[in-house]
N, C-alpha and C positions, 0 to 999 in steps of 0.2 A: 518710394515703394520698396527700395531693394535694401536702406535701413528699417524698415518695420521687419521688412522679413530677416535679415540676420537678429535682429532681438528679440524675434518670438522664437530664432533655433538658437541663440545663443542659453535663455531660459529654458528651454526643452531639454537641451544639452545638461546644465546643471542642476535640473530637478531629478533626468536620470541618473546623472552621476550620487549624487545624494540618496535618491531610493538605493540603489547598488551595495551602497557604503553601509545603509541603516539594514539592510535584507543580511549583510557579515557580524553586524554586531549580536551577539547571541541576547535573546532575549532573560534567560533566568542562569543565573549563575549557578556552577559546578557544585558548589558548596552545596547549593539547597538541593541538589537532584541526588548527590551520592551521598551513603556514607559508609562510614571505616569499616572494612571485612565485607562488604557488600564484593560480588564477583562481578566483574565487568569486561567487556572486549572494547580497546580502544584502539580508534581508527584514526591515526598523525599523518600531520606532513613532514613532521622530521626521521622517523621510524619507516623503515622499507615493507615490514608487517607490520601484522594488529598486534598488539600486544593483550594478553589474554590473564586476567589474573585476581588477586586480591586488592582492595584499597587501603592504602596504610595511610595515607593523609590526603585533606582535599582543602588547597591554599586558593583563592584568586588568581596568583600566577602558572601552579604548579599542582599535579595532579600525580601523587606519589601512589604508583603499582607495584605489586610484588608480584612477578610471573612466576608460576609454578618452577621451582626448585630453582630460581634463580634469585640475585641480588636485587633491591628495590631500584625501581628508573623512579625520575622526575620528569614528567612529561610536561610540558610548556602548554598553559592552557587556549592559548591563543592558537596555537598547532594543531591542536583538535578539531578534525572535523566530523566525526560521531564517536556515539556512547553506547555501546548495547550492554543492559543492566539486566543481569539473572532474576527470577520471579523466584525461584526455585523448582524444584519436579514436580510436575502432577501424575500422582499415582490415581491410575482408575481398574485397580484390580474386581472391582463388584462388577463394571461394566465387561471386562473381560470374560471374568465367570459365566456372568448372562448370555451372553452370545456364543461360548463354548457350548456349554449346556443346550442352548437352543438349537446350533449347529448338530451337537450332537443326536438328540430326539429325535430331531429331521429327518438325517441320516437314518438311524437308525428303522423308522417307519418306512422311509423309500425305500430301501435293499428288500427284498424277499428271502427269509429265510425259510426253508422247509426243516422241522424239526424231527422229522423221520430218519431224513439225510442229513445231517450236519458235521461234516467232515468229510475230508476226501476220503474214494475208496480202497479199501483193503483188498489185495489180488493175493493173498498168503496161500491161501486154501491152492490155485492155480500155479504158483512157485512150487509147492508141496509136491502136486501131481506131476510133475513133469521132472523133476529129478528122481 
C-alpha cells in the first residue's frame, strides 16, 4: 500500500513539475509579436526598470531597444517577463465637441437670465449725488 502511494505522488510530483516548466516556455516568439520602430515598455529580470522605447531589432535571443535619448540595450529574451506594445493615440475630438456642445446648451437653458437686467448694477448717479 505505502509503494502505490509514493508512485502515484511520485508521478503527481513530476506531472506538476512539467506543467510549471511548459506554463515558462513562452508560447509565440518575440519576433512574430514586434517589429522594428514599434514603441514598447519592456518588463526584465535583469533591468531594475522597464525600459521604455523604440525597437531597433528583434533576435530569438535578444531583443534590441533604444530608450529615448539613450544608447541601444540588448535585452536577453529569455529575461522578459512582459511586453506592453503601443496601439498608438486615439483621437476622439468629434466626441469631445459633442458633449461640450451638449453641456453647454444645458447650461445654458438651466441658468435664468433676465434680459431687462443683464449685468450688475450701476450706483454712478448715487456716487454723483453725494459728492
Amino acid at each position: 500500500m505505502n509503494y502505490l502511494r509514493a508512485v502515484c505522488l511520485t508521478f503527481a510530483f513530476l506531472f506538476a513539475v512539467e506543467a510549471v516548466a511548459a506554463a515558462q516556455e513562452p508560447t509565440t516568439s518575440l519576433a512574430s509579436v514586434l517589429t522594428t520602430g514599434q514603441r514598447v515598455r519592456v518588463h526584465s529580470s535583469t533591468e531594475p526598470r522597464h525600459v521604455v522605447g523604440g525597437v531597433s531589432a528583434v533576435d530569438v535571443d535578444f531583443v534590441t531597444v533604444i530608450p529615448d535619448g539613450l544608447y541601444p540595450m540588448k535585452i536577453p529574451a529569455r529575461s522578459i517577463t512582459a511586453v506592453d506594445a503601443s496601439r498608438g493615440r486615439k483621437r476622439s475630438w468629434l466626441k469631445g465637441l459633442v458633449v461640450g456642445l451638449a453641456v453647454g446648451v444645458a447650461l445654458g437653458f438651466a441658468v435664468p437670465v433676465d434680459a431687462a437686467n443683464c449685468g450688475p448694477k450701476r450706483q454712478t448717479s448715487a456716487l454723483v449725488a453725494k459728492r
